[in-house]
C-alpha atoms as one frame of an Amber mdcrd trajectory, in Angstrom:
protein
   0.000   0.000   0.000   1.202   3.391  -0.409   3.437   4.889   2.249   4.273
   1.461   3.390   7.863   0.598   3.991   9.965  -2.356   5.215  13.125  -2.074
   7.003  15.228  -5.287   7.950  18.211  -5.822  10.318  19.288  -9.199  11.281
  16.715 -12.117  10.454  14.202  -8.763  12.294  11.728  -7.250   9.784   9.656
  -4.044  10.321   6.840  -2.639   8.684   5.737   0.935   8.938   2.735   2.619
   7.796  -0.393   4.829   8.271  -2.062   1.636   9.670   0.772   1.420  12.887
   3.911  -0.540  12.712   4.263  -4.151  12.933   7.726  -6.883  14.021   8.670
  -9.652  12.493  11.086 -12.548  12.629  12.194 -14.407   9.777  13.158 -17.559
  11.993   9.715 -17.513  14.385   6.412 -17.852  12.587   3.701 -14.795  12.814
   4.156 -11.193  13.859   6.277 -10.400  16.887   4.614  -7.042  17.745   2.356
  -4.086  16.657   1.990  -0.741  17.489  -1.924  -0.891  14.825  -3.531   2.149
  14.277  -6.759   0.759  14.599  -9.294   3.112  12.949 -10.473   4.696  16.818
  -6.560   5.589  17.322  -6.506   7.480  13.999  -9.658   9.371  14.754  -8.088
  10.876  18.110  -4.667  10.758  17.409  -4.005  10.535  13.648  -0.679  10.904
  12.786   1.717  10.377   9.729   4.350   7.727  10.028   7.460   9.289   8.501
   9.964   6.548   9.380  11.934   4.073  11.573  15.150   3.776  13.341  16.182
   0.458  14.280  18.849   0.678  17.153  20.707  -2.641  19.094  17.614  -2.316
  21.685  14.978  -0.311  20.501  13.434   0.499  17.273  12.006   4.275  16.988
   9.132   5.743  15.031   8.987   8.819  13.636   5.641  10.501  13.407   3.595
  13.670  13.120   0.861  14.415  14.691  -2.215  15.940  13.347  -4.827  18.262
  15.202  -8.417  16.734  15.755 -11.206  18.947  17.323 -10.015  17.336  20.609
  -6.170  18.353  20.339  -4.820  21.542  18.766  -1.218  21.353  17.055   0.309
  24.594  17.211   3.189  24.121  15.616   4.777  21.074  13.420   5.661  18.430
  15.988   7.799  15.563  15.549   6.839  12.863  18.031   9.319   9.862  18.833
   8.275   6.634  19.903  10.613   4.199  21.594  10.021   0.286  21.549  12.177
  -2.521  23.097  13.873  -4.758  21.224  14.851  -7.302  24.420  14.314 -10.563
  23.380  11.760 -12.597  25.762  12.301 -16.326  27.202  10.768 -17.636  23.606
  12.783 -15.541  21.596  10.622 -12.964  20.472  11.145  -9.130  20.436   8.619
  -7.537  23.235   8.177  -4.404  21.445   6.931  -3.174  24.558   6.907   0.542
  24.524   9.314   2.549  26.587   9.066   5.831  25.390   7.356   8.890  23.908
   8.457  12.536  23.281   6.579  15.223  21.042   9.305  17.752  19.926   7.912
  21.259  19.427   9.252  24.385  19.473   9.660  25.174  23.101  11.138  21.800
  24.146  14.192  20.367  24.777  15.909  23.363  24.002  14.310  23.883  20.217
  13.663  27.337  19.105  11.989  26.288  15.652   9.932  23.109  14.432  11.871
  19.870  13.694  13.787  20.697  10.115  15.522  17.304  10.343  16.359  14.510
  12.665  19.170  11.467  11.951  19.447   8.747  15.058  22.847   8.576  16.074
  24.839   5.925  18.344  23.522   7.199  22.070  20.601   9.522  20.861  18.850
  11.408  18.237  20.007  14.672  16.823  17.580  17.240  15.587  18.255  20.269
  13.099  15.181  23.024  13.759  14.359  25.093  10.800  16.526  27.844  11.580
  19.653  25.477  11.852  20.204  24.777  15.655  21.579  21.479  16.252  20.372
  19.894  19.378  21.917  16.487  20.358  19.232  14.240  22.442  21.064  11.402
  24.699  19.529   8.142  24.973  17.976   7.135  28.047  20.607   4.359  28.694
């Protein structure tokens, strides 16, 4: 479908999309994990998937948010969500979700919306529209 991507490391495949994203491993039958979008999730919090990171333990999505009648967007906000990539006792990925930011101007330091963002070995660094550089550390 359009806007869907897959992004593989390992025998670990990942599928991103405006319906969520969803795990996989090529040696274990069936999907690991989701993060769906089921159709009530898009109608109070629709988003647009713009991508994936895939880290040694967690695998990041990039999205944007979108305003709804319930929630106003001010500004263009990037929002980063973290999932685990630990293995469990039968081998699959949990997925379980750690974390969740929603970078605006006036956060973390930024002084204009998100122009640009590249995950980087111990965090995520973000370029705002007027060219600051701010250098997020990971949590670890």
């Amino acid at each position: 479908a359009p806007g869907e991507r897959l992004w593989a490391v390992g025998t670990s495949v990942y599928l991103s999309g405006d319906r969520g994203l969803s795990a996989y491993d090529l040696k274990l039958p069936g999907r690991q994990w989701s993060r769906l979008n089921a159709q009530l999730v898009r109608e109070f919090d629709p988003a647009i998937n713009l991508g994936v990171a895939i880290g040694q333990d967690h695998v990041l999505l990039f999205d944007q948010p979108r305003s709804t009648s319930r929630r106003r967007i001010e500004h263009p906000t990037l929002r980063v969500t973290s999932f685990s990539r630990q293995r469990l006792p039968d081998g699959r990925e949990s997925g379980q979700q750690q974390h969740e930011i929603e970078l605006a101007p006036g956060t973390l330091g930024l002084d204009q919306p998100v122009g640009g963002y590249q995950a980087a070995d111990g965090g995520l660094a973000i370029l705002t529209e007027s060219g600051r550089l701010v250098f997020l550390r990971s949590g670890r």
